[in-house]
Steps between C-alpha positions, in 0.01 A plus 500: 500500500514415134142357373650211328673353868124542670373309170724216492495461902080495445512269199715251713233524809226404241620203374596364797202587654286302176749200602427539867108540437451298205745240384682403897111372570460305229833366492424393913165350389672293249777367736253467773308244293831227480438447776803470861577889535836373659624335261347720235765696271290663311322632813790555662684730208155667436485630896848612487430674196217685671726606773747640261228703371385604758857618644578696158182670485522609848810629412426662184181705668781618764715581239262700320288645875906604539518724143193692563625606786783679340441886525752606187524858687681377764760400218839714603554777200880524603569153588529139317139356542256302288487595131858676521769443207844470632843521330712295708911449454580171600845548705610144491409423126558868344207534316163735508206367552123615505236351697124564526367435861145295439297273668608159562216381215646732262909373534713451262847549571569369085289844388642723882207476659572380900292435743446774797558163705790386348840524696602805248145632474536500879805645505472758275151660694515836653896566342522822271753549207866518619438204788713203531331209596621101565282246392478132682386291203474116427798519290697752763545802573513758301535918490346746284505891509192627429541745131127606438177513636203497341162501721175421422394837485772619247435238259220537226 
């Protein structure tokens, strides 16, 4: 996986985790003092706030427990997979169009980066150049045929 995605996922996990440890507790402390805890606000918001923390960084640790597991030789050399460049025609809009299949952190469909998870990113996995494939998307359907493949292992 790109450095930069492990980076960002473990700069996230610290600062939630010096808002969990340090600034949650004192922010607690603070409301504690008013005073009623049921009818506290500021206790109230500052608990839910906790558990929001709690549920992201949970998440983000699975997210990145999930990425080191990712053996990169098991990547397909003849197949659409992670990393790949495609050229797709788009048979209901008649243009080309070239994607990059990332990770969902890395997306952006404005520069062609998708998402591996994304209805085309899903799609598009395990086809090889000269496939037609139909797409269920938010917006509809739609059909490409697959132009060019570029895997991983091609590109430099």
């Amino acid at each position: 996986m790109p450095p930069s995605i492990v980076q960002k996922l473990e700069a996230e996990i610290l600062t939630l985790e010096h808002e969990l440890n340090h600034e949650l507790p004192k922010e607690l402390k603070r409301a504690r003092a008013m005073g009623d805890l049921s009818e506290n606000a500021e206790y109230i918001m500052a608990k839910q706030r906790q558990e929001i923390v709690n549920a992201r960084l949970a998440q983000l640790k699975k997210r990145l427990g999930d990425l080191a597991m990712v053996n990169l030789s098991n990547i397909p050399k003849d197949r659409i997979a992670f990393g790949s460049k495609v050229l797709l025609y788009d048979v209901d809009r008649d243009v080309e169009i070239e994607y990059r299949l990332v990770t969902s952190e890395e997306a952006d469909v404005s520069k062609g980066l998708i998402s591996t998870t994304s209805p085309i990113g899903r799609g598009l996995m395990g086809k090889k150049a000269g496939d037609s494939v139909k797409v269920a998307t938010p917006k509809g359907s739609r059909e490409f045929e697959i132009r060019t493949v570029q895997t991983i292992y091609e590109q430099v």
